[in-house]
N, C-alpha and C positions, 0 to 999 in steps of 0.2 A: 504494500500500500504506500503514497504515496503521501506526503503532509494536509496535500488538499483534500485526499482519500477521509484522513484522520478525521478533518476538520468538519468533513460533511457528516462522517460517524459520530462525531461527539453532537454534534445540532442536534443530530436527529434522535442522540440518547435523550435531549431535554424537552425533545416534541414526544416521545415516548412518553415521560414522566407525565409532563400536561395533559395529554390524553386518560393514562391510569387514574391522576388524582382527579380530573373531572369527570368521568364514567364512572368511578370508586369500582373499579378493575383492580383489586389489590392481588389477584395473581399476577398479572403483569407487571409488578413491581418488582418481583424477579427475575424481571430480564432489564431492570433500570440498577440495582443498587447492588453490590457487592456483598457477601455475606458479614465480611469485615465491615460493612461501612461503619463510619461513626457520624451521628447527627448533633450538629449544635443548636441545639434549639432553645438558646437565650429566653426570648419573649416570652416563649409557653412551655418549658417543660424541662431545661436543661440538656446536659449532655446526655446523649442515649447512645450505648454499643451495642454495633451486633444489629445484622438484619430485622432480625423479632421486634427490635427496642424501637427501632427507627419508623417501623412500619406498625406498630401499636399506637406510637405518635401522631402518623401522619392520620391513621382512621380515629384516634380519639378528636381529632380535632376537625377534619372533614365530616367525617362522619354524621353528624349533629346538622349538617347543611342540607340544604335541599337543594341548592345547585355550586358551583364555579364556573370560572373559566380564565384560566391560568395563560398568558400571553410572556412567552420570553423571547431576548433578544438580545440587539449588542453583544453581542460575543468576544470577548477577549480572551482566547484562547494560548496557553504561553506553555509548549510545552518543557519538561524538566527533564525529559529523556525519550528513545523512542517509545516507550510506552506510559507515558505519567504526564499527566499534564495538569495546571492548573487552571482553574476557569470562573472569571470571570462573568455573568451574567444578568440584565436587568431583566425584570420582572414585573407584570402588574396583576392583580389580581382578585376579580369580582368576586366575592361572595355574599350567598341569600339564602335565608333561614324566614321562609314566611312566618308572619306572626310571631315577630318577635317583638318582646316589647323597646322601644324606643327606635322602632325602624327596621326592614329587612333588610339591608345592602349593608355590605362595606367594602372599601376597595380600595386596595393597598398599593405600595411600589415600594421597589426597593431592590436588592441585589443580593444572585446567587454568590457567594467568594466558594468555590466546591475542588475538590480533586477528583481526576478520573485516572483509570487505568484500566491498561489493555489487560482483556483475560482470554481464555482458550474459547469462550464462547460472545467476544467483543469488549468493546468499551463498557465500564461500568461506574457507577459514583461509590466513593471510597469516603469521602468527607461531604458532606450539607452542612452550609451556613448560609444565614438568610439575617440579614443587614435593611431592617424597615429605614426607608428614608421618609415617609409619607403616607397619610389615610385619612379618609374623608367617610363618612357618615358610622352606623355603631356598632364598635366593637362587640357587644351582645349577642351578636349573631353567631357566636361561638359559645354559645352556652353559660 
């Protein structure tokens, strides 16, 4: 493969993710995240190790929704060897939880800081951090 090769494989690991967490397809989170991965998830929940932790996470928290839709982009992709790379990515992201009180919407932006690496079966995310720059209507919508 080729750098460009790389580059369109790692995109397309993060339109993968966006697809899983908006259709809450959490078996195909297994073909996004590394068994190793480790998530930082500051905002809501701390550091989690380990496939199980990470994706216990991401459905305690989507879960509770009645929709998203996860838009990423900007890519700054840097990698640290031929198989490891760091990645850079913005993000925005509707969520709706009808019937919630003080609003259903809220919609966030902000940036992936992640590490990927190549495995025997592709590119996978190794580290999740997610860096809120911004949000506008209520947070409640998450329970």
């Amino acid at each position: 493969m080729t750098e460009t090769d790389d580059i369109v494989a790692i995109q397309a690991l993060y339109a993968d993710y966006a697809y899983a967490l908006d259709t809450k397809d959490w078996d195909a989170m297994k073909q996004v995240f590394a068994p190793e991965v480790v998530g930082d998830f500051a905002e809501s929940g701390g550091i989690k190790q380990g496939y199980d932790a990470v994706l216990d996470q991401l459905t305690g928290v989507a879960g509770v929704l009645d929709g998203s839709h996860h838009l990423i982009g900007n890519f700054r992709i840097s990698f640290t060897s031929r198989d490891a790379a760091d990645v850079l990515a913005y993000v925005q992201a509707q969520h709706i939880r009808h019937d919630a009180e003080g609003g259903d919407q809220y919609l966030m932006g902000g940036m992936y800081r992640d590490k990927v690496s190549r495995t025997e079966n592709g590119w996978r995310l190794t580290f999740r951090s997610f860096t809120p720059v911004w949000a506008h209507g209520n947070p409640a919508v998450f329970g």
